[in-house]
N, C-alpha and C positions, 0 to 999 in steps of 0.2 A: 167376849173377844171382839174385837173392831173390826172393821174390812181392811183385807188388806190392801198396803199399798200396793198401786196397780203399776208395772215396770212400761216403760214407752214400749209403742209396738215394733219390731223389727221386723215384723212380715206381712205387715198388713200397711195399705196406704187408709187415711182416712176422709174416706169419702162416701156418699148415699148413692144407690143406682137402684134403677128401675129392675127389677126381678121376674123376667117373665122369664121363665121355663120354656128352655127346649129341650127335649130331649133326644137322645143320640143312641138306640139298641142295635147294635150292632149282630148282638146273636138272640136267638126268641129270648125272653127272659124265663128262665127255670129255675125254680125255686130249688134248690138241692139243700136235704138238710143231714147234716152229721150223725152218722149210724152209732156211733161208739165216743166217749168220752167225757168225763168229768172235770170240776175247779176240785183241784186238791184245798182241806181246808186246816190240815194238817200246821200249815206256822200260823193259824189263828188262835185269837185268845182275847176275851173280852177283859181279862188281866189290864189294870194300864189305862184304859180308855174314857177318855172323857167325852163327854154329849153337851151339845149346842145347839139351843132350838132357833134357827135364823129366820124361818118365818114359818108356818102353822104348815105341817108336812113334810116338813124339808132340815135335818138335822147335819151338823157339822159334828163327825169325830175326829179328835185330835187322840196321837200317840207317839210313845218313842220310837223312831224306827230301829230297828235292831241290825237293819242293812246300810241305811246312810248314819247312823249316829247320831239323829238331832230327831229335834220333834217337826209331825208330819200331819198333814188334817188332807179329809176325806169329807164333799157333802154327798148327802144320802137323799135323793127323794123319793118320798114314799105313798106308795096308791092311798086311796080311800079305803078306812076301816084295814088297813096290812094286817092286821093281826087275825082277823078271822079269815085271812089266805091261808088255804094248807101249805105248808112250804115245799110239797111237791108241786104244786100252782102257781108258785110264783116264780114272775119274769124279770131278768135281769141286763141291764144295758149300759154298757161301760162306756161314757163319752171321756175322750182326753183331752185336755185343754191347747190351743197355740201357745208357738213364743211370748214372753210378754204376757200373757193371760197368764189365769190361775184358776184354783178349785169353784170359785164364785162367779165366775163371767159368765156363764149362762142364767142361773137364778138370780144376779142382778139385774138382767132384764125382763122386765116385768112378761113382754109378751112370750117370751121362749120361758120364762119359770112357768106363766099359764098352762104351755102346751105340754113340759114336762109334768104336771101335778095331775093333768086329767090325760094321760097315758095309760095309766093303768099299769105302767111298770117298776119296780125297784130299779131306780139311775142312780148311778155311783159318778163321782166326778171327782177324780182324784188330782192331788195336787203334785204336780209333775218341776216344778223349778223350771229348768231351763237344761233338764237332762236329754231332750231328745229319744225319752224310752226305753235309752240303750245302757249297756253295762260298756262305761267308755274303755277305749283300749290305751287311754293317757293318763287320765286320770282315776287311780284302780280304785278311789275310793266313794267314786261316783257310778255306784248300780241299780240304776236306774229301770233298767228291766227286771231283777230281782227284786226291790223296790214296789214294785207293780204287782210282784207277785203274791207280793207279802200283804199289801195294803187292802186287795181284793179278797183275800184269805181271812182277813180281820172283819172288815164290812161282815163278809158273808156269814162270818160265825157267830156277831152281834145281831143279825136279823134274822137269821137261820133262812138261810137262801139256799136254791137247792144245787145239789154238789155235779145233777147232769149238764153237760156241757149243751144240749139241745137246748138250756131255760138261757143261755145265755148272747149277747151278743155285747160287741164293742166297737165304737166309731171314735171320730175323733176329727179336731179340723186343722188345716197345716202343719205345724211340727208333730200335733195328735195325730192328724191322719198317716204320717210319714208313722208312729209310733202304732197305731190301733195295725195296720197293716205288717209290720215289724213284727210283734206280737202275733197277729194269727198266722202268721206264717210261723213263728216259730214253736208255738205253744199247739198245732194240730190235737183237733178233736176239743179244745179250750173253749170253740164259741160257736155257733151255727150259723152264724149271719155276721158279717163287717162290712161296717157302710164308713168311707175316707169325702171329706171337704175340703173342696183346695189343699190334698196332701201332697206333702211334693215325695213323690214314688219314683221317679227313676233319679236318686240325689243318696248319697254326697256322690257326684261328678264332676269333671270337666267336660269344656267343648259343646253346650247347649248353647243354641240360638242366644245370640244381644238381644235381654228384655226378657230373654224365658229361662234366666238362669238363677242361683242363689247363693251366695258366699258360703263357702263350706266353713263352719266352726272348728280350725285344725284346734283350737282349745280340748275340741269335746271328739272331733274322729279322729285327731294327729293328720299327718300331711301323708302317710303313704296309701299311694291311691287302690293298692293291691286291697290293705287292710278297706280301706270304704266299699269295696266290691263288696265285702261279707255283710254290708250292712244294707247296702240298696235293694229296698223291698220287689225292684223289679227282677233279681237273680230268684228270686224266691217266689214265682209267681205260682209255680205247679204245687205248692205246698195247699193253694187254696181251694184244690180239688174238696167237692163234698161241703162246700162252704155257701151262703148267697151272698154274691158280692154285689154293691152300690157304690160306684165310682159318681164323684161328681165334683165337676170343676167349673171353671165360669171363662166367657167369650175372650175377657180382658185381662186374667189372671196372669202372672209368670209360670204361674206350676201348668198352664194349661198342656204345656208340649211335655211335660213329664207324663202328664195323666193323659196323654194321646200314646204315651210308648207303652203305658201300662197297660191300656186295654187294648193293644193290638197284640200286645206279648198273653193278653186273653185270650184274644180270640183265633193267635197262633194254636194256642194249646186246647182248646176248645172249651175251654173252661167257662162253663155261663156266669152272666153278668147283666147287670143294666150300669149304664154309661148315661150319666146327664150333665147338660152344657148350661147352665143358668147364664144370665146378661148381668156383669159386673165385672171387678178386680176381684184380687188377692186380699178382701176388706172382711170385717166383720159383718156388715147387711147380709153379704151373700153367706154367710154362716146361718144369718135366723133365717133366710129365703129357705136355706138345706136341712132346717131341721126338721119343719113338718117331712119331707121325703125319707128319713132319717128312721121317724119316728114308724113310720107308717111301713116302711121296707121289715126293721124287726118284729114289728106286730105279726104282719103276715106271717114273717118265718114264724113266729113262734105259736100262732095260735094253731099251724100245723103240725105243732108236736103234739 
């Protein structure tokens, strides 16, 4: 199977920026990790599934999906020697993709597929279209969050991943981080650790700052603004209790004043976090600047389980 074609970016400018990290901790950073909870793997089924080896560790499965109706692919990257991992030992890290992106955009880059391969973790990076994560309230035949659910349920029962929610975490970058945040907020006890890139977290809204805003997709949320209340991940912030959260945005970004409401609606609630401000836009660069922190944030949580 070919790479796929890549869609123009809609949320990203394309440009290179210098990436020094600063960081913004606003509360000590505390690790907190999920007492209770599992990935149901109950709609998996290696039934169906085809395998694709895209480069030495790193496989593509394709399937039907049984919730959007069409075929769906999923790549998998996988530690050294996976198989002599007990499957209670192994670790699982769900990256979602941006608008525009797809399942591929991180292992086509050679130096972020390097830094996923020697992880040590099982990364899943599923293929999301342009559904924004959500089960849309317009289009009822775009479930996008059921979707997610099912896709991660398939993965898991192909490589026998383990079913406690401690082994797992999910991040994701713009439309993904709006999405990976969506998800552990609604899936509690799902993942131990979500780390968001340039997500935009207090959206779909009106009335944000000229320059720190984003055209709401009434395609995909409809136009009433009551309905996008239920989906903006910043109503949903107390959900992340018991969670480690990694907020991180960049100096020059639009999402930056979302991801300023988000972690003060943290640190209203007390809820620990780390907060980082990297030096860029709303671009892809600051994606690979955010992955090592990404990577390095789940590690911890999880080698504390």
């Amino acid at each position: 199977m070919g790479k796929p074609t890549v869609a123009p970016d809609c949320c990203y400018r394309q440009e290179e920026n210098t990436m020094d990290a600063r960081n913004y901790v606003r509360l000590p950073v505390v690790w907190i990790l999920v007492v209770t909870g599992s990935v149901s793997l109950a709609a998996g089924s290696e039934a169906g599934l085809k395998t694709e080896e895209l480069f030495p560790r790193i496989e593509a499965v394709s399937f039907e999906s049984v919730n959007l109706k069409k075929t769906k692919r999923a790549v998998i990257v996988l530690p050294e020697e996976w198989r002599s991992i007990k499957p209670a030992d192994r670790r699982v890290l769900v990256i979602l993709h941006g608008r525009g992106r797809h399942e591929r955009s991180l292992v086509d880059d050679e130096v972020i597929r390097r830094q996923l391969l020697d992880s040590g973790l099982f990364v899943i990076l599923p293929d999301g279209d342009d559904g924004w994560y959500i089960n849309s309230p317009l289009r009822k035949l775009d479930v996008y969050e059921t979707y997610l659910e099912e896709v991660l349920a398939k993965v898991a029962n192909k490589y026998d991943l383990p079913e406690n929610g401690k082994q797992w975490a999910i991040a994701g970058w713009s439309m993904g981080g709006f999405g990976c945040i969506n998800f552990a907020e609604r899936h509690p006890g799902r993942v131990a650790a979500v780390s968001s890139i340039i997500g935009l977290l207090d959206f779909p809204r009106n009335g944000l700052p000229e320059g720190q805003s984003y055209k709401v997709p009434v395609e995909r949320f409809g136009s009433d603004e009551a309905v996008w209340d239920r989906f903006n991940p910043l109503n949903g912030v107390d959900k992340l209790q018991g969670m480690s959260v990694l907020i991180i945005t960049a100096d020059q970004a639009f999402d930056r004043t979302m991801n300023e409401h988000f972690r003060d609606r943290l640190t209203a609630l007390e809820i620990p976090h780390q907060y980082v401000e990297l030096k860029g836009g709303h671009t892809f660069p600051v994606v690979r600047a955010a992955i090592p922190l990404v990577l390095s944030h789940t590690q911890r949580v999880q080698t504390r389980n």
